[in-house]
N, C-alpha and C positions, 0 to 999 in steps of 0.2 A: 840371745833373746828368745822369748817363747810363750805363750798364752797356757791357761789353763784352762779346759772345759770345766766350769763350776755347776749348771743348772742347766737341765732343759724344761723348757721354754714353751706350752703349750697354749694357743688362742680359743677362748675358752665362749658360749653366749652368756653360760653362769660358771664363774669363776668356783664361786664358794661349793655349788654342785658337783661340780669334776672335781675340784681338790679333795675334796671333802668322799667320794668315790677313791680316788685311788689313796689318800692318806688310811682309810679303813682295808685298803685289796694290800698296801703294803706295809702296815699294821705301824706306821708311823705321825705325827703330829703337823698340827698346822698353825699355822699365822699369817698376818697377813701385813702389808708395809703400807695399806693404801687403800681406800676407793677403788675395785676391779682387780686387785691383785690377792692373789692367794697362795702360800709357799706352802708346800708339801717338803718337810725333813725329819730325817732319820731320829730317831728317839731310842730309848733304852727300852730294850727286851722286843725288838720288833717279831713279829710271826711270818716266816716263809708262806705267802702265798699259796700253797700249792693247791689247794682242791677247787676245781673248775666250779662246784655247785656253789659253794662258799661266795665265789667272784659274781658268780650268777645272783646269788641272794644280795647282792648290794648293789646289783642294777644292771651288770656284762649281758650281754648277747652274743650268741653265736655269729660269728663271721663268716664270709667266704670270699677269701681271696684269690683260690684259684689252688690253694695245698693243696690238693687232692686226698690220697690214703697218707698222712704226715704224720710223724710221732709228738707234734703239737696241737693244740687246742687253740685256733684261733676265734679271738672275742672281741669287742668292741665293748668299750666305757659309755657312758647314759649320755653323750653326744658324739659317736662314733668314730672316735680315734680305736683304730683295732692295734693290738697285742697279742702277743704270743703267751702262752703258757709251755715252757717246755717240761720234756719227761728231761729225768736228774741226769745230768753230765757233770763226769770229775773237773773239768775242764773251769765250771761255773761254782764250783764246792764254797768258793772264798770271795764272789762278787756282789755278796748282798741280794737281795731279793730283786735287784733290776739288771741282770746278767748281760743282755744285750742291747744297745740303742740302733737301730736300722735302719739305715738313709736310699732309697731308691737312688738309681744313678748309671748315666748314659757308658759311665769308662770309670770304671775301678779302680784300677791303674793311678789314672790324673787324681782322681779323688784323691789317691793313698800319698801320691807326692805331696799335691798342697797342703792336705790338714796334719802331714808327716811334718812340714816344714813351718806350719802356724802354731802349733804346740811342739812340746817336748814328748811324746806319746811313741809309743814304742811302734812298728810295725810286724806282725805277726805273722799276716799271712799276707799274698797278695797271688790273684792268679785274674783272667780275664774277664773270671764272673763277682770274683766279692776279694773285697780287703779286710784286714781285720787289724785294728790299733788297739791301745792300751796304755794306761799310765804306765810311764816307766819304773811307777815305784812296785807295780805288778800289783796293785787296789784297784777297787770298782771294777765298773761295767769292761765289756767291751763296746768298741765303736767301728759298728761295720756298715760297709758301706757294699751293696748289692745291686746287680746290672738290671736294669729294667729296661723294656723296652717301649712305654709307655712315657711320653712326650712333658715334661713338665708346661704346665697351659695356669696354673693357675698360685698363687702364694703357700710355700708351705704349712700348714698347720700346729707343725714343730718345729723347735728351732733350737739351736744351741746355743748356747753364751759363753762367753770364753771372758777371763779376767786376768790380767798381766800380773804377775810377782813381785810381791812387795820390792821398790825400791826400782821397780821398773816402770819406762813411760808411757800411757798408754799413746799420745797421741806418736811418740816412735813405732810402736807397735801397728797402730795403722799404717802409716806407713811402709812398712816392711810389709805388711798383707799385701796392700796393693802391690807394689813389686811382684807377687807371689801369683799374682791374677786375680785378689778382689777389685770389686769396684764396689763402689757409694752406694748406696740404696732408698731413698724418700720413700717414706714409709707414712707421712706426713706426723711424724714421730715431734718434731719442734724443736722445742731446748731444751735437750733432755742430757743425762751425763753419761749415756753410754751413746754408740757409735755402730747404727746399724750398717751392712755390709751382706755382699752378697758374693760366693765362692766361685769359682769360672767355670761352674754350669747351673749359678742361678740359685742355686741353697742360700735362703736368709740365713743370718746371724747376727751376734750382736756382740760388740767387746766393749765390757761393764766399766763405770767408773769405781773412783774407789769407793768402799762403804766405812 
């Protein structure tokens, strides 16, 4: 048994504004399923991101996270979720235009067991500052997870969503999370068909119904 990361999960004040920002910064299409929701997905002939001015022209700012002299560019989207731009690594040649997802986090280590054991995603690297997973079919992003020493205090603004394999049960698969160390999460979400959740140090998530 094993989840799939499908979509990250961004809380937006205008949905249509931020999608509609990074659907142009990653030269991909949108839709939308709902009142406040807005999906950002891949389309035919996308355009690699790469030039900072270009992301600037469509509303980025400069960030300052604390990189100091870094071989990245870090920017913030037109309600400031920051991003990296990085210079080209062979490593990213084949990940699509969003190379890395980046989760702050107390123990790298724990991160890398649990979400090693809640998907099927490969493990890459793991040492006491950062982990690093991956589909095991070697597609997409990476999913790294990075030591911070800055206290989690308030709801993540990202999140990931994870969706069971056709023919598999989601409400087994929660199940099997919690074993893993999630617990519930009230989110005052209601009756909804997915199953919010939170990682054992507090990372929301969400494991989707079927579509």
């Amino acid at each position: 048994m094993a989840l799939r990361p499908v979509q990250v999960n961004i809380k937006a004040l205008d949905d249509a504004a931020v999608g509609r920002f990074w659907a142009d910064a990653l030269g991909w299409g949108v839709s939308s399923e709902g009142p406040g929701v807005t999906n950002v997905e891949p389309g035919d002939g996308f355009v690699w991101p790469e030039l900072v001015a270009r992301l600037k022209a469509l509303g980025a700012t400069p960030a300052d996270v604390g990189q100091g002299d870094a071989p990245w560019t870090v920017l913030a989207d037109p309600e400031g979720n920051e991003f990296c731009v990085l210079e080209p690594r062979e490593i990213h040649r084949d990940t699509g235009p969003i190379a890395r997802v980046v989760v702050d986090c107390a123990d790298p280590r724990a991160m890398a067991g649990f979400w090693g054991e809640a998907t099927d995603w490969t493990l890459h690297e793991v040492t006491g500052e950062h982990a690093v997973l991956r589909s095991a079919e070697g597609v997409g992003p990476y999913l790294e997870f990075r030591r911070s020493s800055d206290a989690k205090t308030v709801p993540d603004r990202v999140h990931i969503d994870l969706l069971p394999y056709p023919g598999d049960d989601k409400a087994a698969e929660v199940a099997r999370l919690k074993t893993l160390g999630a617990t519930d999460l009230d989110l005052g979400q209601g009756d909804v068909p997915w199953t919010c959740l939170s990682d054992p140090e507090g990372h929301e998530f969400c494991v989707l119904g079927s579509h």
